[in-house]
N, C-alpha and C positions, 0 to 999 in steps of 0.2 A: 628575515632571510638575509645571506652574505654571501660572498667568494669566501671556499678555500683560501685563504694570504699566503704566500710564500715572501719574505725579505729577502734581496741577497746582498750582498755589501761585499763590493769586489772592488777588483781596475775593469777599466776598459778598455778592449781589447778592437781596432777599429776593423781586423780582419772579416770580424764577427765570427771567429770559431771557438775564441775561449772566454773567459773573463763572464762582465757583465752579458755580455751578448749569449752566448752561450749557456748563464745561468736563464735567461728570460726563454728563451726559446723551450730550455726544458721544462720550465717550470709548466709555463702555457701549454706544452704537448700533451703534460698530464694532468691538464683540467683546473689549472691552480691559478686564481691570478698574482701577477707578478710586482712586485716592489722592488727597488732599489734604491741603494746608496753608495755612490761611486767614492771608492778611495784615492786610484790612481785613475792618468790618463796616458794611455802608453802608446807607440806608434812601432805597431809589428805586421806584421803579414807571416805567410804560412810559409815564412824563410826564418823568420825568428825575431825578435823584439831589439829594435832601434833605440827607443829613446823610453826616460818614463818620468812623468812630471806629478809627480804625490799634489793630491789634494791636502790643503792645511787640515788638522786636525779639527779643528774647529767647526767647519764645515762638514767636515765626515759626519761628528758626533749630530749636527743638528739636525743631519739627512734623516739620522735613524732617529733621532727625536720626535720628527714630523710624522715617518711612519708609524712607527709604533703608538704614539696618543691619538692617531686619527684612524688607522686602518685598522689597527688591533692583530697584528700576523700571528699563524697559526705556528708559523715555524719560520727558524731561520737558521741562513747557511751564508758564511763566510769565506772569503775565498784570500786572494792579495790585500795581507796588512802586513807593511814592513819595517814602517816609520812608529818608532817608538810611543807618540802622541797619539798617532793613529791607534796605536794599539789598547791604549790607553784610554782614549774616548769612544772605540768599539766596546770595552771591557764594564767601563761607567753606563754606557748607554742601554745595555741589554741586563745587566744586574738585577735581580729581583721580580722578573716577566714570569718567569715562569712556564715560557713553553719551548721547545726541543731546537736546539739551536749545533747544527753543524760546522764543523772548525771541516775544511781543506787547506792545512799549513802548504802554504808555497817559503822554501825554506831555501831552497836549492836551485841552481839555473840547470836546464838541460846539458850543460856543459859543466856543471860540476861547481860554479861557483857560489859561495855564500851571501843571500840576499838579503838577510837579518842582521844587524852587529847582533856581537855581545848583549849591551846595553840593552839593546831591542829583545832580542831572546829572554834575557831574566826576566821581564817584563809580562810579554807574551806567558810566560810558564805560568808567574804568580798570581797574572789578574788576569788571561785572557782564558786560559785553559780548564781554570776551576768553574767557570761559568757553563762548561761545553758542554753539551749531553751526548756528543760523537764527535773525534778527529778521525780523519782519511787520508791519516801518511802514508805515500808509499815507500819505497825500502829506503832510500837513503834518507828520507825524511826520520824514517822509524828508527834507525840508528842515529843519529844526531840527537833526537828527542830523548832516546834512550840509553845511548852508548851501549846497546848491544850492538854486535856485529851478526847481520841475517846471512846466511846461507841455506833456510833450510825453514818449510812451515813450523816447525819447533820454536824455530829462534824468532820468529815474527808473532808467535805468542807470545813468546818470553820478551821481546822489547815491549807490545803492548799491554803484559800485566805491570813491567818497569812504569810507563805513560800514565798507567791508573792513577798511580803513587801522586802525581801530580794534581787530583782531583776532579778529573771529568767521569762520563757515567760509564763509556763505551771507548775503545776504538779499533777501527777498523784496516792494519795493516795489509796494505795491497800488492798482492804479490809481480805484477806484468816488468818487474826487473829480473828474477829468477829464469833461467834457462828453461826453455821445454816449451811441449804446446798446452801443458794443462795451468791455464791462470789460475789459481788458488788464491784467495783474499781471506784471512781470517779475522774475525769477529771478538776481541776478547770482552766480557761484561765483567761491570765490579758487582760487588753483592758479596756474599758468604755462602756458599761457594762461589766460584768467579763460575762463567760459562765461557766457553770456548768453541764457536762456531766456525768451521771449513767452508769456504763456497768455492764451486769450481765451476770453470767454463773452459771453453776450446778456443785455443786462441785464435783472430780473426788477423786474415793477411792480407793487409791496407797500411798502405801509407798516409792515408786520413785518418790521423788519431790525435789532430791537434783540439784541446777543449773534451781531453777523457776525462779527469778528474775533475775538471768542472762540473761535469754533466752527471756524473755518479752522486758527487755529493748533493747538487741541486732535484735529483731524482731521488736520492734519500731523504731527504727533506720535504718534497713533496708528498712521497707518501707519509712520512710520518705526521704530517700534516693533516694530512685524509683519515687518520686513526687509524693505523698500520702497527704492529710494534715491532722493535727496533730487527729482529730479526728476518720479518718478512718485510720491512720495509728497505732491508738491505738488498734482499732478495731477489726484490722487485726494481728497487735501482739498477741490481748492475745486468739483471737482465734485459729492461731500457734502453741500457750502456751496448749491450753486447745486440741487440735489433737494430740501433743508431747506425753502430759498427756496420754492420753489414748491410744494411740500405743505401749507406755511403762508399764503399767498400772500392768504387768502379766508378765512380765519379772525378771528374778533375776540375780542383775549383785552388790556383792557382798555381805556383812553379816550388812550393815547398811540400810539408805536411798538411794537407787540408782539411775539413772541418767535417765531421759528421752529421749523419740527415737525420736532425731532431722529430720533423715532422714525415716520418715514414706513417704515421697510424694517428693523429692528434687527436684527442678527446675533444667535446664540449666544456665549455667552464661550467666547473660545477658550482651547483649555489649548493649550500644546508641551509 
């Protein structure tokens, strides 16, 4: 007998609404137990991120060294790697495992600035992305990755069959930057033919939405973990995503964006 493993290899986030914190909280809601391996240490609150002090690569790579030869994880999911090394020794360290590993590129500040060089980008593409079995850019991520320009569920397939090109197995462009109340996230898969999956929800009206894409891709990863596949385990993520949403919705848990209520419904850990 085991836990379900989930890995996440994030920053840490000390508000406790995104990052590492946020991936544990989900992981655990849905029955999984949880690992980590911390990249950065950042100093933000639910007003926005202060400072951020990169863990040496070195350190990173042994975090998931440890985990992986001792714990054995079912699945893992990625979140903040910006530092070229880092990228690098996440890219080395998961190589040749063999089970479903989730990329959430943080590429971009909420304010629009770029959080990758160059150098760090080419990097990520060649050795971090071929490894992936899903990315979870959202639009401006999905344009940057792709150099399409989204306006339109079309064109958030058309950057993610662009993204395939690069050699991961899925990804999953997320729509919540498009205008309107119906969030649409599309699914593109590689294969012959590709598949192309729509997912819609209603959008919820909260200003606690800090630690979304956290939480989606750590509930992706969950379930794929649990022996889900990639399409229902999307499914089940972001409906996760969209009950968090709205459990949290009327809560006030500081003076910015605040954090969603991971345990509205938490499961037992499950052993197999």
């Amino acid at each position: 007998m085991k836990y379900i493993t989930v890995l996440t290899i994030a920053g840490s986030d000390c508000s406790g609404g995104a990052g590492i914190q946020a991936d544990i909280k989900t992981i655990s809601a849905l029955g999984c137990y949880a690992a980590s391996a911390i990249t950065a240490v950042t100093v933000q609150d639910t007003c926005g991120v202060k400072d951020v002090l990169p863990v040496p690569a070195k350190w990173v790579g042994e975090q998931i060294k440890a985990a992986m030869e001792d714990l054995m994880p079912d699945a893992v999911k990625i979140g903040m790697v910006t530092d070229k090394g880092v990228i690098s020794a996440v890219a080395a360290s998961l190589n040749g495992h063999g089970i479903p590993v989730i990329f959430d590129p943080v590429l971009i500040s909420s304010s629009g600035y770029p959080l990758v060089s160059p150098e760090a980008m080419d990097i990520l593409v060649k050795e971090l992305i071929p490894i992936c079995t899903l990315l979870t850019p959202n639009i401006p991520e999905a344009e940057t990755l792709s150099g399409v320009t989204i306006r339109t569920s079309e064109d958030m397939a058309a950057a993610g069959r662009v993204i395939l090109m690069n050699g991961c197995r899925a990804v999953l462009v997320k729509g919540g930057h498009l205008r309107g109340h119906d969030m649409t996230d599309v699914l593109v898969t590689g294969g012959h033919p590709q598949e192309v999956v729509h997912f819609h929800a209603t959008k919820i009206d909260s200003r606690n939405t800090h630690g979304t894409g956290c939480t989606l891709s750590s509930a992706i990863a969950s379930y794929l973990a649990r022996g889900e596949n990639m399409p229902n385990a999307v499914a089940k993520g972001k409906q996760f995503l969209s009950d968090a949403l709205a459990a949290g919705k009327d809560v006030s848990i500081g003076k910015g964006h605040g954090p969603l209520n991971h345990f509205f419904a938490p499961e037992k850990l499950i052993i197999k």
